[in-house]
N, C-alpha and C positions, 0 to 999 in steps of 0.2 A: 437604361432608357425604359418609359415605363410601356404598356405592352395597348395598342391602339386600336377600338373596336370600331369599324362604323355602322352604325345603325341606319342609315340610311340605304335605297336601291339601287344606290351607284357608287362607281367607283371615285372615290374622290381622291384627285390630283393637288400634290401640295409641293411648290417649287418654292426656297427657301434662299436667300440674300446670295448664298455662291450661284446659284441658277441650278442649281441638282434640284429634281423631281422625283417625290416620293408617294408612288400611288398605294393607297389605304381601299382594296375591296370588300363591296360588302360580307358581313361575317354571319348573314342568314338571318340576323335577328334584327328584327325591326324595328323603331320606335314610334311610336303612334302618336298624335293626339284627338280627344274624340270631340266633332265639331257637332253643337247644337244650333239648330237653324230654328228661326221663327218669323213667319212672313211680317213685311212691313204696314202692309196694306198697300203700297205703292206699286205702280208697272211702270217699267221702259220699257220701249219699246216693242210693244205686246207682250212682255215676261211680267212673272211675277219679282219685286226685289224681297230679297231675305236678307238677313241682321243674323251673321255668325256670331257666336261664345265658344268659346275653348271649354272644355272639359278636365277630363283624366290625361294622363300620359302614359301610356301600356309600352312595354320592351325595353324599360330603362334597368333592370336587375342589374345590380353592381357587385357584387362579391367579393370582388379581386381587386377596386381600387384602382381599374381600368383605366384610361383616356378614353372619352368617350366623342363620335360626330357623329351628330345629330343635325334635321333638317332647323333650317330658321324656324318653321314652326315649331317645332318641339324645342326648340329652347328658347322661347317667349313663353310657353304657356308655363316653364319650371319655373321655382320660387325662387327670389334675388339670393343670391350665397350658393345655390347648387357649386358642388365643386368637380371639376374634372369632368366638365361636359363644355363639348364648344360646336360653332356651326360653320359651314365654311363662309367665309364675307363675298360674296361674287358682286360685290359693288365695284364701283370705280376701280379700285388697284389688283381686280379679278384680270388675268390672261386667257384672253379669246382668240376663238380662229378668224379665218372671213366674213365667216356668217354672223360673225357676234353670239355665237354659242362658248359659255365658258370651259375651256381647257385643262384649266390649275388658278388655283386660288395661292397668294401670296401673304396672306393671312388669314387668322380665326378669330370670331367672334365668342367672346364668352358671358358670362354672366357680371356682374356687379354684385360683392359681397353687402 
């Protein structure tokens, strides 16, 4: 089984087709990605609006050919074909408590070769 890092600040919960839960805490190292802002000239609501771009992606060092989880952001901003990086899906077939906070994810999102 290959050895599972998550780069993200939480602990990510993964319940799998038997209903077993298998929590992946975070392993200290981050994955980043860096957000470039530029006003649009527009206001809502007395704010100003800004137009994000993604940048860089810092904390991805792979060495060991990991499994790696990573936030939804951080793996939109990687190139189509990255291999062995996935994000948790907390869409629709995400497990939530009462409050609609998710639990456990029942699958992963990954890239398209």
């Amino acid at each position: 089984m290959p050895t599972v890092r998550n780069l993200t600040p939480h602990t990510i919960s993964i319940t799998d087709a038997d209903g077993s839960t298998t929590e992946y805490p975070p392993s200290g190292t981050l994955a980043r990605v860096s957000v470039i802002q530029k006003p649009t000239g527009n206001t809502i609501l007395e704010v100003p609006v800004m137009a994000n771009s993604y940048g860089e992606v810092s904390g991805m060092e792979n060495p060991n050919g990991d499994t790696l989880i990573v936030s939804a952001m951080v793996l939109g901003a990687l190139p189509k074909g990255t291999a062995n990086v996935f994000a948790p899906d907390t869409g629709a077939t995400a497990l939530r408590n009462e409050k609609g906070y998710v639990v456990s994810v029942v699958q992963l999102v990954g890239l398209d070769s």
